[in-house]
Every structure is written in C-alpha cells, then in structure tokens.
RODO-2510 file (C-alpha; in nm, 4 decimals, decimal comma):
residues 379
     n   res          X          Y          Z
     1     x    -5,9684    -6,7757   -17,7426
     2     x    -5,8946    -7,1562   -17,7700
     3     x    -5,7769    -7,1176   -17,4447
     4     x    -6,0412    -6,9846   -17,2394
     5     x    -6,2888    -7,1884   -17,4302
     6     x    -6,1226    -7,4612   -17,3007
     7     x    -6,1842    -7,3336   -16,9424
     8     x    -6,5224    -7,2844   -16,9820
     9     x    -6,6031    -7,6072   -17,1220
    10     x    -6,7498    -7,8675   -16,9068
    11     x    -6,4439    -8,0955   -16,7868
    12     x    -6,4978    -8,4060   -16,9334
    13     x    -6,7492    -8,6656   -16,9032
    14     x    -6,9132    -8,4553   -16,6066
    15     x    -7,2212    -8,3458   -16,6255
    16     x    -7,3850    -8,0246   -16,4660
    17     x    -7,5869    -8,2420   -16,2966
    18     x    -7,2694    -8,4025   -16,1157
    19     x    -7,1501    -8,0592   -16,0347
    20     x    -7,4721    -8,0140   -15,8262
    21     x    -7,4342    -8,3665   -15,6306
    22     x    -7,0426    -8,2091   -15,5508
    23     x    -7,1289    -7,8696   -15,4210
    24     x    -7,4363    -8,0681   -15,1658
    25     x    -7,1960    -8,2724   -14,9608
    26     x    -7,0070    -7,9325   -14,8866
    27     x    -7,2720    -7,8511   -14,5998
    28     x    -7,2730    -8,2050   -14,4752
    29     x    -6,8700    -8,2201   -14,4515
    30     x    -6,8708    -7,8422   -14,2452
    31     x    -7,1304    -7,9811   -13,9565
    32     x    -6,9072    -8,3594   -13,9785
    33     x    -6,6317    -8,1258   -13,8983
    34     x    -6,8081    -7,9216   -13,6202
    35     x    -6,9229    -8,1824   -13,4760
    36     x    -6,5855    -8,4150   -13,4748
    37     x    -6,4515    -8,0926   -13,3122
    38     x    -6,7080    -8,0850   -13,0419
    39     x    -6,5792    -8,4301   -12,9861
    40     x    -6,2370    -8,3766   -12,9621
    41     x    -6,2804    -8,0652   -12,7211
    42     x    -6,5143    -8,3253   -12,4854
    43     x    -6,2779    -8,5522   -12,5329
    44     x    -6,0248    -8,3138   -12,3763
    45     x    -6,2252    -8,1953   -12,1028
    46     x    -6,2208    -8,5813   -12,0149
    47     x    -5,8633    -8,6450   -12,0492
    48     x    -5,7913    -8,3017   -11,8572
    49     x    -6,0753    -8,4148   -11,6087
    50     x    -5,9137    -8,7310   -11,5412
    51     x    -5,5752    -8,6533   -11,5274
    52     x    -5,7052    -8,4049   -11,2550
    53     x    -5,8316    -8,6616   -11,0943
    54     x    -5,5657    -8,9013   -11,1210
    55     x    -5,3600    -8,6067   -10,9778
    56     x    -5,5681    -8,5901   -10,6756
    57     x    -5,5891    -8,9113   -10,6000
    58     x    -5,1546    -8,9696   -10,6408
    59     x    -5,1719    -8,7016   -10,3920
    60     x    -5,3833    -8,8138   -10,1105
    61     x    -5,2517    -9,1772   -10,1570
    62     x    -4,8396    -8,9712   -10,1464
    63     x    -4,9958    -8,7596    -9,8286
    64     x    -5,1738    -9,0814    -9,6431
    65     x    -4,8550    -9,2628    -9,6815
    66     x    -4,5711    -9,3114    -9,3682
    67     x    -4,3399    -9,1100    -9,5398
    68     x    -4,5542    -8,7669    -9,4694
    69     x    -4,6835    -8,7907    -9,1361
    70     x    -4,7656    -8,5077    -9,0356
    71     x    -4,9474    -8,4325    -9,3360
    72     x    -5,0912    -8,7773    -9,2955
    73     x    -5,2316    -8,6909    -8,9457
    74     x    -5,3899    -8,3550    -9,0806
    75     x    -5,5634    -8,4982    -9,3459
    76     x    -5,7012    -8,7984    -9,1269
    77     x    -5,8379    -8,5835    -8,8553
    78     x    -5,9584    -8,3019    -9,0743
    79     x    -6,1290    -8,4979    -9,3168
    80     x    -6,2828    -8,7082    -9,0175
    81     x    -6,4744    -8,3612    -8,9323
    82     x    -6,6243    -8,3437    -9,2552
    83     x    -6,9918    -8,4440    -9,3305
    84     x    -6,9713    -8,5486    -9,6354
    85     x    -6,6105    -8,6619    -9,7350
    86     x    -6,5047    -8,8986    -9,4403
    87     x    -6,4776    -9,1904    -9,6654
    88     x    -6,1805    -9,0116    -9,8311
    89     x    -5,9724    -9,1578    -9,5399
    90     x    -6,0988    -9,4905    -9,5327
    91     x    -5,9382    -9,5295    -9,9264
    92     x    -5,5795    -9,5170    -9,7971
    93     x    -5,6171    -9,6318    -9,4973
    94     x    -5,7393    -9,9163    -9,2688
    95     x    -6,0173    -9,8392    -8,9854
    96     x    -5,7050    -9,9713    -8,7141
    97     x    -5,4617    -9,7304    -8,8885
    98     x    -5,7373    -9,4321    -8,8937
    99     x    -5,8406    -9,4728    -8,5206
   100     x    -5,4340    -9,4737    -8,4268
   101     x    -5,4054    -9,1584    -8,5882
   102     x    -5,7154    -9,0231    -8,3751
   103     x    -5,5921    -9,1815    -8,0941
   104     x    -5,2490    -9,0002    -8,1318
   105     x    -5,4330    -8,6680    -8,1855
   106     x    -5,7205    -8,6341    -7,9872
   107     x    -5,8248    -8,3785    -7,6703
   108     x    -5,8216    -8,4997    -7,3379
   109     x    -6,1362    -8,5213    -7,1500
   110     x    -6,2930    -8,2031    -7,0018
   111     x    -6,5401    -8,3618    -6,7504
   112     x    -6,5389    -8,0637    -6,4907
   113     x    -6,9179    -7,8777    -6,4591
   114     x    -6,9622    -7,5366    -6,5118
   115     x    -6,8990    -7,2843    -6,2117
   116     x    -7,1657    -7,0385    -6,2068
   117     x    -7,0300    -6,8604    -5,9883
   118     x    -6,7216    -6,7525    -6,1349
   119     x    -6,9347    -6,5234    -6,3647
   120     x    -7,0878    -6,2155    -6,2601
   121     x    -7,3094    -6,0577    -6,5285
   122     x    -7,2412    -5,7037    -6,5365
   123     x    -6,9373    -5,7000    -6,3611
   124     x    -6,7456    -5,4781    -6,5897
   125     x    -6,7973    -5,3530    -6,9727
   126     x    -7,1610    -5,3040    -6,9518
   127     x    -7,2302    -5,0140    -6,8521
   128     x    -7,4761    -4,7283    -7,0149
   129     x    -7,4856    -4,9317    -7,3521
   130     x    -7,6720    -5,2631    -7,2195
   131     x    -7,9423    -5,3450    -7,5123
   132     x    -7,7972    -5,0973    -7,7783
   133     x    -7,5875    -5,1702    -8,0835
   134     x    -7,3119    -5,0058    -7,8779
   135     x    -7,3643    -5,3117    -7,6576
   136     x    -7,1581    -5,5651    -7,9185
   137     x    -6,8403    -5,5286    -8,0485
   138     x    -6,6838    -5,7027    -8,3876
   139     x    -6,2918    -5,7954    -8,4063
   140     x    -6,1343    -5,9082    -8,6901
   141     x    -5,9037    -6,2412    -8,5993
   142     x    -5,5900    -6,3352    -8,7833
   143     x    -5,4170    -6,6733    -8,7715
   144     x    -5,1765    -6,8767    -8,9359
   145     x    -5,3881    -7,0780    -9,1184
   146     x    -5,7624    -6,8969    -9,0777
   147     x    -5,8829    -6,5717    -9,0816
   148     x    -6,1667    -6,5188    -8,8024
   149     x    -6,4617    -6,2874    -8,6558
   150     x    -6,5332    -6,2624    -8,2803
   151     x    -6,8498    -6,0572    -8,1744
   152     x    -6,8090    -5,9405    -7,8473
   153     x    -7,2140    -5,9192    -7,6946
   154     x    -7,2109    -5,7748    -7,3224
   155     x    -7,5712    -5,8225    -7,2297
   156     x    -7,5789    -6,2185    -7,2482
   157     x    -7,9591    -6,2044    -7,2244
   158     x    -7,9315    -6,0418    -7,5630
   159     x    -7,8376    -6,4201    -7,6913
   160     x    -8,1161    -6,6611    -7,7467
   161     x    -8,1440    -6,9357    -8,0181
   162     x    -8,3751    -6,8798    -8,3402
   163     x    -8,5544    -7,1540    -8,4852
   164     x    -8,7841    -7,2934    -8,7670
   165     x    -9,0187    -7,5017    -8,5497
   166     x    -9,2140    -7,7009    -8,6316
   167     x    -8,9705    -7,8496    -8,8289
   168     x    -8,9995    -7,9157    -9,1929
   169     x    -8,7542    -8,0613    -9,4668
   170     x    -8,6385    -7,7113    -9,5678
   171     x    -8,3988    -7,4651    -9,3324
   172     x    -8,3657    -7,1652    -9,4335
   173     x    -7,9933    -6,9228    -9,4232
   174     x    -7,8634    -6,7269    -9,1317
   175     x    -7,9753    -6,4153    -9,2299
   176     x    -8,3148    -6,5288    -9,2957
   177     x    -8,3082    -6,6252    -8,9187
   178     x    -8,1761    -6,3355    -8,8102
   179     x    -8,4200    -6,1197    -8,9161
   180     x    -8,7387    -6,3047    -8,8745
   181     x    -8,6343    -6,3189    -8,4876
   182     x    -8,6341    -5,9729    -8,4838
   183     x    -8,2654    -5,9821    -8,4635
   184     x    -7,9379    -5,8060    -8,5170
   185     x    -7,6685    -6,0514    -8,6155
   186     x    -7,5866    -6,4497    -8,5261
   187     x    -7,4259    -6,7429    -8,6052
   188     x    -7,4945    -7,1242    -8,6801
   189     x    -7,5194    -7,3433    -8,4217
   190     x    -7,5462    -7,7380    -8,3627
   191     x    -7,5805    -8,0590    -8,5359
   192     x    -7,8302    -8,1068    -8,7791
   193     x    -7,9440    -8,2716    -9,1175
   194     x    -7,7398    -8,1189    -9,3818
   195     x    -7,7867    -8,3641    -9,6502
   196     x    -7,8355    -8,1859    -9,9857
   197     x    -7,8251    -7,8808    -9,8101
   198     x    -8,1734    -7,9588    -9,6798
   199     x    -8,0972    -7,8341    -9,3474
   200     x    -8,4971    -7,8095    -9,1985
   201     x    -8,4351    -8,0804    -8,9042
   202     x    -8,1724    -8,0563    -8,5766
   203     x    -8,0375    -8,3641    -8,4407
   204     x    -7,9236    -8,4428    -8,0540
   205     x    -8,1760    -8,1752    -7,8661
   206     x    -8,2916    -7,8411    -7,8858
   207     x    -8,4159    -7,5803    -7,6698
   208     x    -8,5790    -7,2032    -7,7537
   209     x    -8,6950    -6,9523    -7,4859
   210     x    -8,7538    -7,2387    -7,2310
   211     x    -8,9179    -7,5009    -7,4757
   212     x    -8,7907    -7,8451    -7,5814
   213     x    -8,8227    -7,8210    -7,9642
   214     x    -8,5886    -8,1683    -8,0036
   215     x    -8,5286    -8,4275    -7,7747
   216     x    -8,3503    -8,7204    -7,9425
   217     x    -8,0213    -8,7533    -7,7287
   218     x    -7,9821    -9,1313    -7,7893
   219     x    -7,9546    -9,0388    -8,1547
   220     x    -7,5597    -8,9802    -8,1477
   221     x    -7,3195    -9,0537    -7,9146
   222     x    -7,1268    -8,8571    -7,7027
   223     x    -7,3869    -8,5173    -7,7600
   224     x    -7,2811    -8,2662    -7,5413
   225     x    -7,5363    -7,9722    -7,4764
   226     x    -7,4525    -7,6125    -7,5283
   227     x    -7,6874    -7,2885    -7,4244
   228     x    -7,8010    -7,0584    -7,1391
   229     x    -8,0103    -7,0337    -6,8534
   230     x    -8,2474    -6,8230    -6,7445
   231     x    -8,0147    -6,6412    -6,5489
   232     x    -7,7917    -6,5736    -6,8875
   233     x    -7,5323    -6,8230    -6,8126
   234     x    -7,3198    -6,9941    -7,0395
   235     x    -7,3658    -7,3879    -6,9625
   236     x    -7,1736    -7,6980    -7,1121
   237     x    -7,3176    -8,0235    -7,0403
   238     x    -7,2160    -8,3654    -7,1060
   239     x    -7,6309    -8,5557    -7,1834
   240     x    -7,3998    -8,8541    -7,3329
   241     x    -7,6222    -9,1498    -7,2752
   242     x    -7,9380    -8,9540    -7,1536
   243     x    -8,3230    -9,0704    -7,2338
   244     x    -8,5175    -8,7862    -7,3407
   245     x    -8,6985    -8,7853    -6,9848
   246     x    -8,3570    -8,7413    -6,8684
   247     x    -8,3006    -8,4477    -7,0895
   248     x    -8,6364    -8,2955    -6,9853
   249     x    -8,5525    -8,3067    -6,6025
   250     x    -8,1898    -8,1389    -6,6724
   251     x    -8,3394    -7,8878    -6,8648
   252     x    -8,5715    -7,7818    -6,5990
   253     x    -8,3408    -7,8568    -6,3014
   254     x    -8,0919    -7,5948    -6,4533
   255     x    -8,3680    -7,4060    -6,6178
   256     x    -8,1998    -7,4085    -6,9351
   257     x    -8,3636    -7,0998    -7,1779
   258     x    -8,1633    -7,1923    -7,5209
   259     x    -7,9195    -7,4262    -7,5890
   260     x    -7,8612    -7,7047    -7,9324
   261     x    -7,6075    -8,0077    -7,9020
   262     x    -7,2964    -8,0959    -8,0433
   263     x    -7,1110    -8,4164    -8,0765
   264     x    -6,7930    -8,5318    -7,8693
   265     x    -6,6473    -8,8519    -8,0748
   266     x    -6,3251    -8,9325    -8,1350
   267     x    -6,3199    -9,2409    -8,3656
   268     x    -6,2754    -9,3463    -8,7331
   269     x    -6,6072    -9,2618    -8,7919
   270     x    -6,5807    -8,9032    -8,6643
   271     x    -6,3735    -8,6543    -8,5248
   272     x    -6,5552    -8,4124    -8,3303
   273     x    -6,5085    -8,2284    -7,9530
   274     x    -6,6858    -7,9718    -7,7633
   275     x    -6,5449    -7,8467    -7,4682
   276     x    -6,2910    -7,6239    -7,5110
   277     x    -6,2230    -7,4316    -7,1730
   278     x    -6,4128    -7,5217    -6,8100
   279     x    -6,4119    -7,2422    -6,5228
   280     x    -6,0594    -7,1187    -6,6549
   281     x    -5,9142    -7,4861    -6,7214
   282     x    -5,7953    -7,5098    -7,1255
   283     x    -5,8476    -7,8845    -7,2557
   284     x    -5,5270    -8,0854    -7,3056
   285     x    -5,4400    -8,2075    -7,6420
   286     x    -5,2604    -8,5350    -7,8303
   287     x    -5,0426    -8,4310    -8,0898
   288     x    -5,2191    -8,1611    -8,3009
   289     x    -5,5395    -8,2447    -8,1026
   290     x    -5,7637    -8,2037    -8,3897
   291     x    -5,7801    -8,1229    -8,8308
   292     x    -5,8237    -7,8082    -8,9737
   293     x    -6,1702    -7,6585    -9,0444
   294     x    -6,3649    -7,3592    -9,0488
   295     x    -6,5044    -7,3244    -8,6963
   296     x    -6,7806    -7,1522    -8,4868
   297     x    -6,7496    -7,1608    -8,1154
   298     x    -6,8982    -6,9783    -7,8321
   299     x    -6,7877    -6,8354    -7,4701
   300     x    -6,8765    -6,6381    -7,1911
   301     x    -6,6546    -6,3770    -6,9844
   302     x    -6,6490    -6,3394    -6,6202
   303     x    -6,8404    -6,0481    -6,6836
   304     x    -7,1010    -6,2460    -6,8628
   305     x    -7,0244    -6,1207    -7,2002
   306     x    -7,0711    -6,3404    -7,4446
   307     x    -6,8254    -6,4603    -7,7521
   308     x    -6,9406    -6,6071    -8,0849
   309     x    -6,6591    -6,6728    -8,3201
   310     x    -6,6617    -6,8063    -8,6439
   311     x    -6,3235    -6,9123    -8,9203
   312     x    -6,2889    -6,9458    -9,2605
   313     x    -6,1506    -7,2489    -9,4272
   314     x    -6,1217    -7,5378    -9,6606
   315     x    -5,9365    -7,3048    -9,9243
   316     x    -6,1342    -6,9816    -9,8758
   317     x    -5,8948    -6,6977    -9,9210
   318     x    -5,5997    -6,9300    -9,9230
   319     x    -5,6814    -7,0637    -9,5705
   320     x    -5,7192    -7,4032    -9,4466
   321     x    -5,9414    -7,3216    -9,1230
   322     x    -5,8242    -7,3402    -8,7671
   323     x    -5,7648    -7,6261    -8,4980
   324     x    -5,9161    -7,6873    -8,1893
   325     x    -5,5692    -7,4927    -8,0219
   326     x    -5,6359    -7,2228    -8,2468
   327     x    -6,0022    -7,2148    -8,0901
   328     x    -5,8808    -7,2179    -7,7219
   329     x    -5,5942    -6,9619    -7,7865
   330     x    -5,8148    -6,7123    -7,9223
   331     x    -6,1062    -6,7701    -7,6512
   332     x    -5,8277    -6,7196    -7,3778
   333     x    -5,7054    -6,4132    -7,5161
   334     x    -6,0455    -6,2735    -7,5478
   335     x    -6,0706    -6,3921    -7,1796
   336     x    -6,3624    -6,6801    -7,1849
   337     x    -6,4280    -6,8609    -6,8834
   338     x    -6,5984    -7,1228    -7,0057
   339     x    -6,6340    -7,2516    -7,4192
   340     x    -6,7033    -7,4927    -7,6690
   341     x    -6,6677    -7,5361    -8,0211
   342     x    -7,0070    -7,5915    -8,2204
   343     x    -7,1284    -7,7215    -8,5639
   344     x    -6,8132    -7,6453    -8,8307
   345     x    -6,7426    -7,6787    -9,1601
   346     x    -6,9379    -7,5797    -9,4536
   347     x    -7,2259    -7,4450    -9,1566
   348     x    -6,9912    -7,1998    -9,0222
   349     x    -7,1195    -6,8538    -9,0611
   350     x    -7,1496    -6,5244    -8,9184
   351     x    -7,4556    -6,2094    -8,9743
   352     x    -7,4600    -5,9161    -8,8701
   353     x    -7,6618    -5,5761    -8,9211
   354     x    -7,7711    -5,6811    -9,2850
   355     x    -7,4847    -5,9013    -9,4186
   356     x    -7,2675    -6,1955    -9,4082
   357     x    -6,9446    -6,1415    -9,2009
   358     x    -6,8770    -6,4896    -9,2237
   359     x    -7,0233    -6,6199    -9,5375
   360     x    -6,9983    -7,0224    -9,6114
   361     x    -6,6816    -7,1667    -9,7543
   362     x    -6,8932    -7,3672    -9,9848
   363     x    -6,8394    -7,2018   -10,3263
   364     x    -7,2435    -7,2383   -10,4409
   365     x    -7,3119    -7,0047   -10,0662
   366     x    -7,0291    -6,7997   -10,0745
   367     x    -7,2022    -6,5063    -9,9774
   368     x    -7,4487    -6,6704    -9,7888
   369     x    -7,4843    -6,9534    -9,5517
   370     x    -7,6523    -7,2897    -9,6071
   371     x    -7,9960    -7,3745    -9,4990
   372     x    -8,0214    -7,4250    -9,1311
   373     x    -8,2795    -7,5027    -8,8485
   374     x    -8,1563    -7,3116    -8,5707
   375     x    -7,8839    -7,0381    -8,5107
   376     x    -7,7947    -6,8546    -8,2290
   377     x    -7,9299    -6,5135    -8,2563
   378     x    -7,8343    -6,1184    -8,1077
   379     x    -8,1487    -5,9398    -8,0663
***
C-alpha cells in the first residue's frame, strides 16, 4: 500500500499546475518537428537539384571539350537549331571556336531554281482516288536515331496553307487548324514567334490562297521561301535580301498560291538550312552537315504528289531526332524531286483524321502541338 501511495503522490515539489505547463509544449514540439522535417526534405530536393545540375553541367563542359569531338560537333550544331537554348554553346565555347565547328559541318549551297518541268501532276498514282481519303497515304519511318511519319498526298492541289490572319498574340495547335480549314490532316510549317509558346505571329513572309498575309523578308537573313503555285507546284526560292516590293512582284510573277519562309544560316548564332534536294540534285554536306532534331520537311514527286514528313526527337521515345542526311535519304527513297526542310524542333508535328500522329516533343504538348500561326493543311 506504501508503495503505490508513493506512486500516486505528486513527485515532489511539483505542482499540478506544472504538470499542465509540461503536457502544453507537447503540441508545439510535434509541429517544430514537422516542420524541421519539411526542411530537411526541401533541403534535399535542393542538394539532389543541384547535384543534378552540377551533373549536367560536368557533362556538357566533358562533351564540349577536344577530347570528344564528335560529340562536341553534335551538341554545337544541334543546340545551334534550338530556339531557346543556343546560349548553352556559347558557355563552353568561344564564338571563333563555335563558328569552326559550323564551318566544319555545314551543307553546301543549293542555288539551282526549281524545274517545273520535271513534274507532271498526274503522271502516275492518281488515278480514280484524286480528292478522296484514298488519295493520301501514311508510312511509318524508322531511323537510327528518330522515328518518323511521311504522308503521301497525290492531288497536290489538295495542299494549301491554313492561317490565323489577322494576326494576334495567340496561335492556336495544329489540330485546331486543321479543322477550322475544313481540313483532313497537316503539319507545322515556317518560322514564327514562339516565345512563351505564344505562337500568334509568322516571321520572314507568308502567303494563303494567293494573298500576302506577311511580308517582312528583311527581318532575318538568309529566308528562303517554301509553297506552291497555282499550278500545284512545289517551289523553293532563295528571297535572301529581298524588299517586300520585291517579294510582292515574285509572288505574282510565279503566281505563288501558299507558301511560309524558313531560314538558311549557318553561323554561331544559328544553324539552320532549307534546301534539301533541287530537280533530282541532293545537297552536299561538311562533316555531319547538321545536329540532331525533330524535323518537318516537305517534297514533291515527279508525279506531283506531295510529301510532308515530320521526326521525333530531343529524347522522345529514346530518340534524339534526325539530321539533315537523314532528311534527304528518306525524301530520295520516297522519290522527291525537289525538298526542303521547314520549322523543327519543339514545332514539329503531324494531324491527321482527328489526332496527333506527330505530337510535340515538348513534355507540357505531348499529345498536342504548340500554338502556331500557320500550318500546312490537307483538305
């Protein structure tokens, strides 16, 4: 009894009163303790975000070094192609060591015009499916380092270009395009604002169904127009140093229907190029010629079918995206004439009869496309 009377009993000099203040703190110690593990898990986010980082950087400043260079050479001219990541290179390396590494793979120039003549809409593969959905075809591409879509259109006057004019701050995706033309399927097609994935304004010069919606050729160097007559023929056309009167004269000299522009610049700036094969003549090539990207390109036949083709890259499905070789291989095999490579990158992408064959390799559009202000369209 002694004993448990002892238990009971207050323990000395404490009061009841103290007891209370003892069992308060309690609370107070179990959110100190939440919240110095909230800390300690941000702090390791940090520490694992930096060392990430760190990681990265050791490994551009490894690959940008002499003792890789071919991976040295990729990197330069692939990151060059980029819109938003070109000053990547310029870390590492100085603007005279960047422009050797161009210099050493670049594309020779392509300065021959296009031969109409050497195309003969209609020729062969046309036939009783002209107009219908019979009328295109879709092949799946596979490549080293890219996977790919070609669509195969036979009536070329079934290609025209979509736009948002008037122009606004705000594009809108592919498939939005698509179907408010009244159209089938499509692709992206030449330079324009992509800041913040704003995407409402072209750059360089644009023409829809006969009208100049853009004429700004002085605002980039070396633009290069892409499009189609009125006759349905494929045209590639150096405007490089062209006013805008000069740009409305060629336009209705050739009596150019739809066509958008796309930059040929080899430099430590950028790394861009156009043509890609001239009335059966492939483009030489430097070295590895150009980076690795996703692409989107468009040819024409001798029969006047038309190609659109559009890769994957940048890390989708494992692939890094394909070079401008890759691009001319697979347009010769698929027979083209005459092609050129168009806007790449992030804007690549494909639609066709009511979804995304080519989706963006940006992770936020991945089954999309990002906003744009003109595509070429299959009606």
């Amino acid at each position: 009894m002694e004993k448990n009377e002892i238990r009971s009993a207050p323990a000395q000099g404490r009061s009841p009163a103290v007891r209370g203040k003892r069992e308060q703190p309690g609370g107070v110690s179990l959110g100190r303790r939440a919240g110095r593990a909230a800390l300690r898990a941000l702090a390791c986010l940090l520490t694992l975000a930096a060392a990430l980082a760190l990681t990265v950087l050791l490994s551009l400043r490894m690959i940008c070094s002499d003792a890789f260079p071919t991976a040295q050479q990729m990197f330069v001219t692939t990151i060059l192609e980029t819109g938003q990541l070109k000053f990547l290179a310029s870390w590492f390396l100085s603007p005279e060591e960047i422009q050797a590494i161009v210099d050493q793979n670049s594309m020779e120039a392509l300065d021959a015009q296009v031969d109409s003549t050497l195309i003969q809409i209609g020729g062969s593969g046309q036939g009783d499916t002209a107009g219908t959905e019979e009328d295109i075809e879709i092949v799946e591409v596979a490549g080293t380092t890219y996977t790919g879509t070609m669509m195969i259109v036979q009536d070329p006057s079934r290609v025209s270009l979509a736009t948002i004019y008037p122009w606004r701050d705000q594009g809108i995706p592919l498939d939005e395009l698509v179907e408010n033309s009244g159209a089938i399927g499509g692709i992206n097609g030449g330079l324009y604002d992509s800041t913040n994935n704003t995407g409402g304004r072209p750059l360089g010069v644009v023409v829809s169904h006969g009208e100049i919606q853009y004429n700004q050729p002085q605002q980039y160097p070396g633009l290069v127009l892409v499009g189609f007559t009125e006759d349905h023929l494929l045209q590639i056309i150096d405007i490089d140093g062209m006013s805008a009167a000069q740009v409305e004269e060629l336009v209705a000299q050739e009596k150019i229907r739809d066509a958008v522009t796309f930059q040929e610049e080899a430099s430590d700036s950028n790394n861009h190029f156009v043509q890609l094969i001239i009335n059966n003549e492939t483009r030489d090539m430097k070295g590895q010629g150009s980076g690795l990207n996703p692409r989107t390109a468009i040819g024409q036949r001798a029969d006047g079918a038309v190609l659109l083709f559009v890769t994957d890259g940048r890390g989708k499905s494992g692939h890094l995206g394909a070079s401008s070789g890759d691009l001319i291989q697979v347009m010769q095999e698929f027979g083209a004439v005459n092609a050129a490579n168009l806007d790449g990158g992030s804007s690549s992408c494909m639609y066709y009869d009511g979804e995304y064959l080519m989706p963006s390799v940006t992770f936020y559009y991945a089954n999309s496309s990002w906003r744009l202000p003109a595509g070429f369209v299959v009606t």
